[in-house]
C-alpha positions in Angstrom: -23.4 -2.7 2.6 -22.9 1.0 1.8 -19.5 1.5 0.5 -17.7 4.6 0.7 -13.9 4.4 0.9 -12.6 7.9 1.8 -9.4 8.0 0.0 -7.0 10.6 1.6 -3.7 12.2 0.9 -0.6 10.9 2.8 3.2 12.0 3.4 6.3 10.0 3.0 6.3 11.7 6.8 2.6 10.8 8.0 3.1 7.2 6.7 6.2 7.0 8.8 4.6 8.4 11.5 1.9 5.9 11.8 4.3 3.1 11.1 6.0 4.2 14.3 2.8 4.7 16.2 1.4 1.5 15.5 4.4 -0.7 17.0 2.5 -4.1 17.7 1.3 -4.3 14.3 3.0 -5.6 11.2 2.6 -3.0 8.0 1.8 -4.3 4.6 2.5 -1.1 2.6 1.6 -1.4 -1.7 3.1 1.2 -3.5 0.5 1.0 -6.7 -1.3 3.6 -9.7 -4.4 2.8 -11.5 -2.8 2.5 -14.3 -0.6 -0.2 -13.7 -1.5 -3.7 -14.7 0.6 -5.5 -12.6 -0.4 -3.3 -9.5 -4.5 -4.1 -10.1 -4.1 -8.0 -10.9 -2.5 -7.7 -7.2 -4.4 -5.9 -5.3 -7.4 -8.6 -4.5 -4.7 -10.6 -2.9 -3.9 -7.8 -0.2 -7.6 -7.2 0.6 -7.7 -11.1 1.0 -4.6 -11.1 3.1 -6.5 -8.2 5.3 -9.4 -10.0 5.3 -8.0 -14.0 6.7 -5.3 -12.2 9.1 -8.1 -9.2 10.7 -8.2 -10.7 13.9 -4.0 -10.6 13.8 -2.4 -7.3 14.5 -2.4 -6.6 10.3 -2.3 -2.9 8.8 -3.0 -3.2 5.3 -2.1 0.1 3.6 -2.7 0.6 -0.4 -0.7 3.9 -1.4 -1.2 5.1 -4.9 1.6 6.9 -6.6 -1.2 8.5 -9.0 -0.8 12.3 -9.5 -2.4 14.1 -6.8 -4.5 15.9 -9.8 -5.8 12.6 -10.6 -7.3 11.9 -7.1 -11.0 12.6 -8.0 -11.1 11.7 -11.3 -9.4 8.2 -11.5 -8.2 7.1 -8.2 -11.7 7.3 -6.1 -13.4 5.8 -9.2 -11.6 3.2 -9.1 -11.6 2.4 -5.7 -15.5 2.6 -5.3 -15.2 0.4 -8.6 -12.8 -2.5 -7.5 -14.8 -2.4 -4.0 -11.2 -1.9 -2.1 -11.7 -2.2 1.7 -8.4 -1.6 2.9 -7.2 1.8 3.7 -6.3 3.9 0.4 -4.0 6.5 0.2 -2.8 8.8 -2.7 0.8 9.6 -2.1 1.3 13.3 -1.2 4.2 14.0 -2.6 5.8 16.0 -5.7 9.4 14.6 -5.9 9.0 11.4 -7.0 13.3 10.4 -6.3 13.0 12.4 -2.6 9.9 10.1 -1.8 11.4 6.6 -3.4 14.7 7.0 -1.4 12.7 7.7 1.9 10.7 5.0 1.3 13.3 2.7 0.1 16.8 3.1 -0.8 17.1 0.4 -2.9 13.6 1.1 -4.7 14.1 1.9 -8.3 10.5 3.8 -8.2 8.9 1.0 -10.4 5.8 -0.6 -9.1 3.8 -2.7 -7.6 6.2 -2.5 -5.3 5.4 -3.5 -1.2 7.1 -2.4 1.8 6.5 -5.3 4.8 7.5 -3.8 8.6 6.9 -5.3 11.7 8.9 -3.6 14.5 12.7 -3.5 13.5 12.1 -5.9 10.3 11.5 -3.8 7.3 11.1 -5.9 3.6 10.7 -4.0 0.4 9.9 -6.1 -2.3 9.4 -4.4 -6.0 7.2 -6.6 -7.9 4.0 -8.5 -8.4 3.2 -10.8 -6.2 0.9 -13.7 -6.0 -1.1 -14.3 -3.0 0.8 -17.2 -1.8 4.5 -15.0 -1.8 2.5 -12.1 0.1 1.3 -14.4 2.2 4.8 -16.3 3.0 6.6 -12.9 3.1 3.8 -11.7 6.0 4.5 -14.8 7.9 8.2 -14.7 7.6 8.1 -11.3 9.9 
């Protein structure tokens, strides 16, 4: 398989919008940086979730909080490197407490932090998870 994830740049206001857009599916959102421990012992269990619930209406969404200036040299590296299939983003955004609150009120801006929305049910959980709490906190939408 040829694999070329494209990662792009995304707005507090462009994730929004495709939140909005995409009303019969239920959002997994993880708010994560390369650099984070925590945030790459996680992320195998998102592509897993993406991968057993694909034929469900499941938008897996990996946002990195990396600085945009670190986009070629460590976040598309990576990517290629861990094999990542979901969609990844690098968050497009240069005020770090305008974005958190947007995202999250109650987000202290540490991460791995994961947003879960399906319609009118929003979840933000900031910490690690295992696969089986991602998993019960998808099913519990």
């Amino acid at each position: 398989m040829c694999y070329s994830q494209k990662v792009k740049l995304l707005s507090v206001d462009q994730l929004q919008e495709r939140i909005k857009n995409g009303k019969d599916s239920t959002y997994v959102v993880n708010f994560w940086a390369t650099w984070c421990a925590p945030c790459i012992k996680e992320l195998p269990h998102f592509e897993k979730l993406r991968q057993e619930y694909r034929s469900g209406k499941l938008a897996v969404l990996l946002v990195s909080v990396d600085f945009k200036s670190k986009l070629n040299t460590a976040v598309v590296p990576f990517v290629k490197r861990k094999k990542l299939t979901s969609p990844v983003f690098l968050l497009n955004e240069s005020n770090p407490q305008e974005y958190i609150d947007r995202i999250d009120p109650s987000w202290s801006g540490s991460i791995p932090a994961t947003l879960f929305i399906k319609n009118d049910n929003r979840k933000f959980i900031e910490t690690e998870l295992t696969y089986e709490q991602l998993l019960t906190e998808y099913k519990k939408l």
